[in-house]
N, C-alpha and C positions, 0 to 999 in steps of 0.2 A: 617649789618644795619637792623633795623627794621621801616619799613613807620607804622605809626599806625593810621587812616584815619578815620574822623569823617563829619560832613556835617550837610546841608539841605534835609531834602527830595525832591527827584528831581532831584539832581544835577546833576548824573550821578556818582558817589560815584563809585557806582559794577561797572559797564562800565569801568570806567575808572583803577581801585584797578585791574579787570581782565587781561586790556590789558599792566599794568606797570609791574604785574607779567610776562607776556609772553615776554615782553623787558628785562625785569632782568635777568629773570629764578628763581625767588623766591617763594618760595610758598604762598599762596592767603586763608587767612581765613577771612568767614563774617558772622558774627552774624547774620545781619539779612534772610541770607540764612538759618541756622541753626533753627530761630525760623519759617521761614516758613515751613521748612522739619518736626518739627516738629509739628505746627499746620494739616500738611497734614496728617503727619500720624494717628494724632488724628481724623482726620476726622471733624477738627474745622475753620470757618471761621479766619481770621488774628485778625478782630478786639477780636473776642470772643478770640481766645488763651493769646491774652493782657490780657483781663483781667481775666482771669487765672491767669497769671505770675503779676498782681497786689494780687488776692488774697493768689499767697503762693508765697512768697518770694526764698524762697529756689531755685524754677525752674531757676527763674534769675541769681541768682549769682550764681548755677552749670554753666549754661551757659559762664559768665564773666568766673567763674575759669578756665573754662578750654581754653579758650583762653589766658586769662593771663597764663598758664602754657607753653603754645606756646613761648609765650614771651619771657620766663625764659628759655625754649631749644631751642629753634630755630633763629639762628643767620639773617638768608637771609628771610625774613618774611613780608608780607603786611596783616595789622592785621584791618579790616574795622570791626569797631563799633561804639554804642553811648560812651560805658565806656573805648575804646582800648588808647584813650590818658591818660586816666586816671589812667592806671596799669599797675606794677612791671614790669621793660623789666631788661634782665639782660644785652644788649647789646645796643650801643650807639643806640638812634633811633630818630627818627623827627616826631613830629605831624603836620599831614598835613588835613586841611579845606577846605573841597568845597563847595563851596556857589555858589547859585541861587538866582533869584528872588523869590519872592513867586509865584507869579501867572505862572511864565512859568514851575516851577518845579510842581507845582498844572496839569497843561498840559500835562505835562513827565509823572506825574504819572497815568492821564488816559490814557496810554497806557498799562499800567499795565494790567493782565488778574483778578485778583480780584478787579481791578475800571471799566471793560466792565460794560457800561448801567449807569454810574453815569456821575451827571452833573459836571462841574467845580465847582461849588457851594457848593456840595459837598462833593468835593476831600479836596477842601478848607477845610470846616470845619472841616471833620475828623482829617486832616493832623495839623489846628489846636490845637483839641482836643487830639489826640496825643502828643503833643509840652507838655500841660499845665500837662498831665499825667505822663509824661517821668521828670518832672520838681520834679513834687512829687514824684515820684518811685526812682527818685535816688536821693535825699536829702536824702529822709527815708534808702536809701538801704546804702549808701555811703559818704552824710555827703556834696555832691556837688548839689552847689545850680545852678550854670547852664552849661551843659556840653557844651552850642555851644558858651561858650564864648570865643571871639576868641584870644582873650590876651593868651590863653592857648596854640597858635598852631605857630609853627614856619614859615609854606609857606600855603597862604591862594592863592587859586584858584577860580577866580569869570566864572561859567560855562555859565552862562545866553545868552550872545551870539554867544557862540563858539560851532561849532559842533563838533564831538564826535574825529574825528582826529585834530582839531583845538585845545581840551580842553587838549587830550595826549601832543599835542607839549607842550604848555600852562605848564603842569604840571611838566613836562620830565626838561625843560629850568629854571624853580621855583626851582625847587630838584637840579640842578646843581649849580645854582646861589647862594643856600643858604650853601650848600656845598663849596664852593669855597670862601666863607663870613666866614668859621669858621676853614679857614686853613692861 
């Protein structure tokens, strides 16, 4: 089976994708780990390597391929991205949504080390500004007008006020549930 895991910012998405791996034994790929590795390596802020990966297209969808190629060999897989529901798996899999509030995931995220020294104000807006960027990036890139729409995902996870062994139970009991709905 492949989880293909998509979300809010906030929600606890990687938290959660890390420790389902370590319960399964499956392997764990995230995007958005991959674009931070390499905004670092470039020696670029997050927001600036965006928009990079807004002005060459290319960088993005190497990135999408080759997780999508995961997809296609990798049977036991937790595949976290924005476009992971959205691509070729060659083996049964489930899209699974985590959802926040906004304002508490805005929270989460100043715990972040590239949000140190910003207000909620502006975690907000970024986080925002992101949303409305990611909305266009991937129309243009893919032809999808909204990736967090959640008609698209099989077991939606609301994290907002569960903590991070509450959200696992949460998730673990969702994946069994819906699993046992389709046998």
């Amino acid at each position: 089976m492949v989880l293909r895991i998509s979300g809010d910012r906030g929600s606890g998405k990687t938290t959660l994708c890390s420790e389902l791996a370590k319960i399964l034994g499956y392997f764990y790929v995230y995007t958005g780990g991959i674009i931070r590795e390499m905004a670092t390596k470039k020696n670029m802020p997050l927001e600036e390597f965006y928009r990079a990966m807004d002005a060459d297209p290319g960088l993005e969808r190497s990135i999408d391929a080759s997780q999508e190629e995961l997809m296609l060999t990798m049977p036991n897989l937790i595949a976290e991205g924005r476009m992971a529901p959205f691509q070729k798996c060659a083996f049964p899999c489930l899209n699974v949504f985590i959802a926040v509030d906004r304002i508490v995931g805005a929270e989460r995220q100043l715990q972040r080390p590239e949000n140190r020294g910003r207000s909620l104000a502006e975690v907000l807006r970024r986080s925002d500004e992101r949303l409305k960027e990611e909305r266009i990036r991937y129309q243009k890139l893919y032809g999808i007008i909204d990736h967090l729409d959640k008609t698209k995902f099989d077991v939606i996870v609301d994290t907002t006020n569960l903590t991070k062994e509450a959200a696992i139970q949460e998730l673990v009991i969702s994946l069994l549930k819906h699993l046992a709905s389709r046998s």
